[in-house]
Structures are given as structure tokens and as C-alpha cells.
PLY file of the C-alpha trace (Angstrom):
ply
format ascii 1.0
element vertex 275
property float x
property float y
property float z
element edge 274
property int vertex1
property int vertex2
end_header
-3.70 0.84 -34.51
-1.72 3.25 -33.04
1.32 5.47 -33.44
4.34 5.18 -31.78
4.77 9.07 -31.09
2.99 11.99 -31.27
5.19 12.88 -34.44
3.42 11.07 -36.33
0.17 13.48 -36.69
2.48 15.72 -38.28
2.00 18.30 -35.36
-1.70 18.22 -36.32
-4.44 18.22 -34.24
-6.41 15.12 -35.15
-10.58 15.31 -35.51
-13.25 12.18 -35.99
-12.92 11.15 -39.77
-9.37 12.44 -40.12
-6.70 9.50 -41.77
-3.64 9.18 -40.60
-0.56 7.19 -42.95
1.18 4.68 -40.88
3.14 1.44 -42.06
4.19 -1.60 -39.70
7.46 -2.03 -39.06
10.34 -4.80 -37.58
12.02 -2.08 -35.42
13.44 -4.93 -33.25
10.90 -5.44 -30.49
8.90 -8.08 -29.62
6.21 -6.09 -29.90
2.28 -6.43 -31.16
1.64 -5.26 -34.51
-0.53 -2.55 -33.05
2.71 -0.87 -31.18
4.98 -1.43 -34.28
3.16 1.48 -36.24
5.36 4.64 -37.92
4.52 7.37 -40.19
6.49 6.64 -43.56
7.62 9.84 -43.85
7.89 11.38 -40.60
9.77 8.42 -38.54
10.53 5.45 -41.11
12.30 7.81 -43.72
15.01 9.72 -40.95
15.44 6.44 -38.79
17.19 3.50 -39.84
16.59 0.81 -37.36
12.94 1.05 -38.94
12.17 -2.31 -41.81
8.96 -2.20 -43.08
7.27 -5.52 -41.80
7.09 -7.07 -45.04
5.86 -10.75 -43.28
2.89 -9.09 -41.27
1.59 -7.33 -44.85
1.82 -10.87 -46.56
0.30 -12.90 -43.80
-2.42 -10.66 -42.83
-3.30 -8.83 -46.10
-1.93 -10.63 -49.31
-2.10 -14.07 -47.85
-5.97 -13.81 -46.97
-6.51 -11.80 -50.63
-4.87 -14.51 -52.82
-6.55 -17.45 -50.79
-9.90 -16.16 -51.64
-9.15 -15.54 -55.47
-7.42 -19.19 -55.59
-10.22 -20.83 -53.40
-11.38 -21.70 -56.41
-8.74 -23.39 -58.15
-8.00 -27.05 -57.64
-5.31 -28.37 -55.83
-4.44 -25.10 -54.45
-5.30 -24.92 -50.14
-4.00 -21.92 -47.72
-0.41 -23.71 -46.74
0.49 -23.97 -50.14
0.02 -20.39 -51.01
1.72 -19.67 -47.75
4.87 -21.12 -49.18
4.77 -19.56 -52.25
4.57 -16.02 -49.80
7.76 -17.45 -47.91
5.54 -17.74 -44.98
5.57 -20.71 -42.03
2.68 -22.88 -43.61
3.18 -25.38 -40.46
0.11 -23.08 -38.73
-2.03 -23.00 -41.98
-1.64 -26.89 -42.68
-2.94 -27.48 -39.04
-5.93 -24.94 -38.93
-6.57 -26.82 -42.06
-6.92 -30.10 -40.31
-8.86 -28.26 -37.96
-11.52 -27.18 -40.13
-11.74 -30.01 -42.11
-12.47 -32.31 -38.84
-14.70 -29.91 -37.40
-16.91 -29.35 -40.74
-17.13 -33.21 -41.19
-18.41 -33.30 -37.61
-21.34 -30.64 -37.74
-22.19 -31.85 -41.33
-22.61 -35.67 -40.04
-20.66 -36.95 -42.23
-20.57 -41.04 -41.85
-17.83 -42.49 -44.00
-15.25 -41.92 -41.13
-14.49 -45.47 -39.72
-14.91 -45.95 -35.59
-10.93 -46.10 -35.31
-11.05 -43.12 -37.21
-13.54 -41.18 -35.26
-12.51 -41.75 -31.54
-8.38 -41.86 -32.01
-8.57 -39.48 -29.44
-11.13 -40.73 -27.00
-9.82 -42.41 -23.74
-10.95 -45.59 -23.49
-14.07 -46.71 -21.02
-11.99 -49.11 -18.46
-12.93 -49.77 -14.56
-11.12 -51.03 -11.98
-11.97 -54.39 -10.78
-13.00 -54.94 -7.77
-11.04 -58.01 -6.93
-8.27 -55.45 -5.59
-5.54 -56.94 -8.37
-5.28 -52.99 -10.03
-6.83 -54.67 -13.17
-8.73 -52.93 -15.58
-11.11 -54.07 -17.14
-13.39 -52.69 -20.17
-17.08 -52.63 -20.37
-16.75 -55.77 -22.60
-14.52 -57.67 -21.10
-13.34 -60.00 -18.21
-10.82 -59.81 -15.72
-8.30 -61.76 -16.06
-7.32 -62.44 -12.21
-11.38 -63.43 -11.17
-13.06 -63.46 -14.62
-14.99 -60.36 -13.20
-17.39 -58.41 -15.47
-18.68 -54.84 -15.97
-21.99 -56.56 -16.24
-21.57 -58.00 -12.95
-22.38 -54.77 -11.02
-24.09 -52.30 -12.70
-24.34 -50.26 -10.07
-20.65 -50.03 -9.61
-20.04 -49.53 -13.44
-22.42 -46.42 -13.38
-20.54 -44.60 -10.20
-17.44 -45.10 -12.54
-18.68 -43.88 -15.69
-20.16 -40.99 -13.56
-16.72 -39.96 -11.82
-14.79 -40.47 -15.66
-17.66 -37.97 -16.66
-16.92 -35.83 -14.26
-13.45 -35.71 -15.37
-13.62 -34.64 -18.65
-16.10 -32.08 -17.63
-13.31 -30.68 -15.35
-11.01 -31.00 -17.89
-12.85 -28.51 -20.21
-13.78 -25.92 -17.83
-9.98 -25.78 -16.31
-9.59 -23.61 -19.66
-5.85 -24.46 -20.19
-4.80 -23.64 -23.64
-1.90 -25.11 -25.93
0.00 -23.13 -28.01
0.12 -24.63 -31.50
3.65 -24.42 -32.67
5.64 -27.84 -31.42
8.92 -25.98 -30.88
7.08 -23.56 -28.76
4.10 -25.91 -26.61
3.19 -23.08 -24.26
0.39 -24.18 -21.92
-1.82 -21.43 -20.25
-4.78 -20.70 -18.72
-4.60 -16.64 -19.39
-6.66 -15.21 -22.30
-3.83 -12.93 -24.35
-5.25 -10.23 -25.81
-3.60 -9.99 -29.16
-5.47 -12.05 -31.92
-4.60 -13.44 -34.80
-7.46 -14.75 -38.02
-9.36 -14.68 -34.31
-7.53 -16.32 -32.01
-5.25 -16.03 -29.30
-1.55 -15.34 -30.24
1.13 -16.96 -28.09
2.27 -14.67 -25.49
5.47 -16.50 -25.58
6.20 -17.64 -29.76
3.99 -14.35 -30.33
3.81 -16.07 -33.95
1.60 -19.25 -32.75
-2.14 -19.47 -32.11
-2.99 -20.80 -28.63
-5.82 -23.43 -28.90
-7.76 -25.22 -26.01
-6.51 -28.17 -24.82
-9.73 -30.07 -24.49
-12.30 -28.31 -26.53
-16.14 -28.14 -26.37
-15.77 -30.60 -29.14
-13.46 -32.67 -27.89
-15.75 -33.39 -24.89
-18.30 -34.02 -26.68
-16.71 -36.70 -28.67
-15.24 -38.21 -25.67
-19.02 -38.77 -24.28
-19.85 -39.47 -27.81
-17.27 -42.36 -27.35
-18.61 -43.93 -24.15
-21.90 -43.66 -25.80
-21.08 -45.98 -28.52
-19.42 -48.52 -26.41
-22.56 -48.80 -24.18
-24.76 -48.93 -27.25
-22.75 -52.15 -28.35
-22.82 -53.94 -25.17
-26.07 -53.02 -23.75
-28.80 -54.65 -26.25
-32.28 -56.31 -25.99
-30.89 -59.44 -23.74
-29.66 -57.00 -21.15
-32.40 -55.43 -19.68
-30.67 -54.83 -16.49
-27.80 -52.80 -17.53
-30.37 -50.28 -20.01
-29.64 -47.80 -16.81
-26.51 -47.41 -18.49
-27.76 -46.24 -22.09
-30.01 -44.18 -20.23
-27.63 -42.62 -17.96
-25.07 -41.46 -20.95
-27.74 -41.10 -23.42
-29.30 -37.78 -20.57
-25.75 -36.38 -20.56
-24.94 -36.44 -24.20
-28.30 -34.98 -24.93
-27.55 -32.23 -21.77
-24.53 -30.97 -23.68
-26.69 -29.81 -26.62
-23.30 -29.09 -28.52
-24.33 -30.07 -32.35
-28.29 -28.93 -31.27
-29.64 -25.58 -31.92
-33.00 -25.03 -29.88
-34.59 -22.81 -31.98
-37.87 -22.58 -29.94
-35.64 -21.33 -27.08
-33.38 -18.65 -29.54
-35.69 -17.05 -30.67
-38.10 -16.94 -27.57
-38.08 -12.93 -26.66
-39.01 -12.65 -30.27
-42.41 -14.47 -30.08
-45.14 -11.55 -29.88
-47.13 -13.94 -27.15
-43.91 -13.65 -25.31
-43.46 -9.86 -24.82
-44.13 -8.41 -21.55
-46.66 -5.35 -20.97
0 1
1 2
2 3
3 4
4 5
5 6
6 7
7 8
8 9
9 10
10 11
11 12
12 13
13 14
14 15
15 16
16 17
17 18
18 19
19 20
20 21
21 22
22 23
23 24
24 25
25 26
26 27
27 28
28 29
29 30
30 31
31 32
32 33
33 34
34 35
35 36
36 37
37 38
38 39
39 40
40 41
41 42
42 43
43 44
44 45
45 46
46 47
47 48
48 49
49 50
50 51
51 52
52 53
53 54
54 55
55 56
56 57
57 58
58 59
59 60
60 61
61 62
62 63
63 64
64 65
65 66
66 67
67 68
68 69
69 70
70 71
71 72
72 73
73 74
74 75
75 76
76 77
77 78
78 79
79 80
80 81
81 82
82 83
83 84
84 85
85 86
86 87
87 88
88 89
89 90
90 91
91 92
92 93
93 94
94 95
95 96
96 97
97 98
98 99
99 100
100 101
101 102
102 103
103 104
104 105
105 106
106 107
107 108
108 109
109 110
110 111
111 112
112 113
113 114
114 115
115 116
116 117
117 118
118 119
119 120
120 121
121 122
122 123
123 124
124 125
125 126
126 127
127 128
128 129
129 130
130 131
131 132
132 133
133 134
134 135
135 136
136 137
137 138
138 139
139 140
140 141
141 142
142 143
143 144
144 145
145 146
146 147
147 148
148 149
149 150
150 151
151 152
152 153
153 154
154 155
155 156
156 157
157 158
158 159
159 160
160 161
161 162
162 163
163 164
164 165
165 166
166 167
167 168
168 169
169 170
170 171
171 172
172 173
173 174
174 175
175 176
176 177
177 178
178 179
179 180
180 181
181 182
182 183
183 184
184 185
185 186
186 187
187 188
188 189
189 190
190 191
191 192
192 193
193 194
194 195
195 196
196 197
197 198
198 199
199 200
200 201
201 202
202 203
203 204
204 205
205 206
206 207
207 208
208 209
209 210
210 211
211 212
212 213
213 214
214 215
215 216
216 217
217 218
218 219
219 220
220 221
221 222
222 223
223 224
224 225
225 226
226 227
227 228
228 229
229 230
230 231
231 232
232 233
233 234
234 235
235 236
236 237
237 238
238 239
239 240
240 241
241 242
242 243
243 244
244 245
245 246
246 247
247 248
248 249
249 250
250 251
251 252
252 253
253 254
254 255
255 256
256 257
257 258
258 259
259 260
260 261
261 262
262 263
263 264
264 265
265 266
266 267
267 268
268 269
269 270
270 271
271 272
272 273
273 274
């Protein structure tokens, strides 16, 4: 944090250790936090286009405070106490969904039906090769030939490669969304003002920017194709196991809810320091 003019030392010169009184304030800029900082008495007190920020003190120092001491309490989450700041809870309610998806995913929890689980996912469809612009899923027929996916596995495997592909490029475009709906800002530059550590919209400046197609998010999608091999491909289909082997190498490849220990914590082996 720093001060908006050299006034606000007090004429001082400043040394390692020294503190120096500041207070945020709305002076009417669009400004960062950061750049929005006065001394109380030495600019705040003789201007009066200077409002102490009272929304950046409740968001970002009563609002975590009091969501700590009420963790506890039931019934009580961060958007409700939010509201009872006069705060936007829109942001908190959907970090909340957030969480809650992401800690159900890396705890493994199971009672979260198929539907459920892949809303998201695109579904596995090919093109059929009869030229009609049908398309057909991995369990199913055409309806112009009666073509199957089973019919050419070869075929099926070049597609499921290139949708692969896809979604790979997808993630590693980097855009980012921003999370507000009235604002929907899509970028692929990095801001440098965070926020509870994330991005803040360069254009809202109040809304977090969040990837559009996160690590997670790709790894459910392959997740996804996974389990609709898995149901078609079974011990009467010996020919089309090159499938379940093909996806099975590139979920395991993405190591995403793995933690190779071995690997981690490698350089701190003594048999594997160097001399």
C-alpha cells in the first residue's frame, strides 16, 4: 500500500520498521485499493472529495473476521453474512458453489448421480460416415444407414483423439470469464490486482475473473468420455478395448486428482543427492 503524496509522511523521512497511518478512501476514481490510500489527518481531514471506503473495510477485513467466528454456527454461510454487511453476496454465493463442487470432487465423493456429475460435459458424438451430417453417439445407430461407432474402430479413435485435442486447446488458450453476469468480460490478460486471490476484473473492477475451462473442467470432460467407453466397451467387445485403453493413458497422463509423492519429494531422498 501506498500513499497518494509525499504529504503523507508528514515531511518525515521514512526508515525500515517505521508505520505510517493511512485509510482507504472513495475519492472518485476507478482506482485499485492500493492507489486510494490518504493519511487521515494530513489529506482526508482538509479535503472533502475524500469518503472513507467504508465497503473495501467490510469486504476485506470485517467480512473475512465475522465469517470465521460464525463458521461455526449453523445455517450461517459467507453470502448471508455478506448481506447482513450490505455487501453484493451474488460473488460469495458463487465461490460458494465453487468450493463446494470442487471439495466433493477431490474428496470422491459418490452420491452425485451421472446427470449430476457431467451437466457440463459435451457429449461423445461422431460424424457418420455415410456423408448425411448425422451424428451419431458411441451407442447408437445412424439413422440414415443404421451405421455404428462399433463399426470402425479405427475411425472412432481418430475422432475421440481430435475431440481430445480440443479440449486440451481449450484449456491452454487461457481465456478467462469474469464472474459477474452484468459484466461477462472475457480475457486472456492476467490483471494484476487480486482479490481473496484472484484476478479482479479489469473492467467491473468489483468481479473475480475465473478460467473459462479449468484444469478441472478438463479433466471431467475426459472423465466423461471415459465413462461412456467404460459402458459400451465390455467383455463381448474385445475389438473395441483399444478404446478403454486409449482414454484410460490420457486420463491417467493428466495426473490432476494424483499426487506422485515418490517424484515430490525426490531431491529430498539422501541416495538422490549429488556429490
Amino acid at each position: 500500500m501506498r500513499l497518494n503524496t509525499s504529504a503523507g509522511s508528514g515531511g518525515r523521512r521514512l526508515r525500515s520498521g517505521d508505520a505510517v497511518v493511512y485509510v482507504v478512501c472513495d475519492d472518485g476514481s476507478s482506482l485499485p485499493a492500493t492507489q486510494r490510500a490518504y493519511h487521515p489527518n494530513l489529506e482526508v481531514a482538509k479535503r472533502s472529495d475524500l469518503v472513507v471506503d467504508a465497503r473495501y473495510y467490510l469486504e476485506h477485513q470485517v467480512h473475512p473476521v465475522v465469517s470465521r467466528l460464525c463458521d461455526p454456527i449453523e445455517g450461517t454461510d459467507t453470502a448471508r453474512i455478506a448481506e447482513c454487511l450490505g455487501l453484493d453476496a451474488s460473488h460469495f454465493r458463487q465461490a460458494m458453489r465453487r468450493d463446494e463442487d470442487d471439495d466433493a470432487t477431490l474428496l470422491g465423493v459418490t452420491e452425485e448421480s451421472e446427470m449430476e456429475k457431467f451437466r457440463d460435459c459435451e457429449e461423445i458424438q461422431f460424424l457418420c460416415k455415410c456423408g448425411s451430417e448425422n451424428k451419431v453417439g458411441i451407442d447408437q445407430n445412424c439413422p440414415g444407414c443404421n451405421w455404428s461407432a462399433v463399426d470402425d474402430v479405427a475411425y472412432v479413435r481418430n475422432q475421440l483423439t481430435q475431440a481430445v485435442r480440443s479440449h486440451v486447446h481449450h484449456y491452454y488458450e487461457g481465456w478467462q470469464v469474469c464472474e459477474d453476469p452484468a459484466c461477462a468480460l472475457r480475457t486472456r490478460r492476467a490483471p494484476l490486482v487480486l482479490s481473496r486471490g484472484h484476478p479482479v476484473c479489469p473492467a467491473c473492477r468489483h468481479g473475480i475473473l475465473r478460467p473459462e475451462f479449468s484444469e478441472r473442467a478438463v479433466y471431467r470432460q475426459l472423465g466423461y468420455y471415459q465413462h461412456c467407453i467404460e459402458k459400451v466397451v465390455g467383455p463381448n467387445y474385445e475389438e473395441l478395448k483399444p478404446w478403454k485403453s486409449y482414454i484410460n493413458s490420457i486420463v491417467a497422463d493428466s495426473a490432476y486428482s494424483e499426487v506422485n509423492l515418490e517424484k515430490l519429494f525426490a531431491g529430498l531422498l539422501p541416495g538422490n543427492f549429488s556429490h
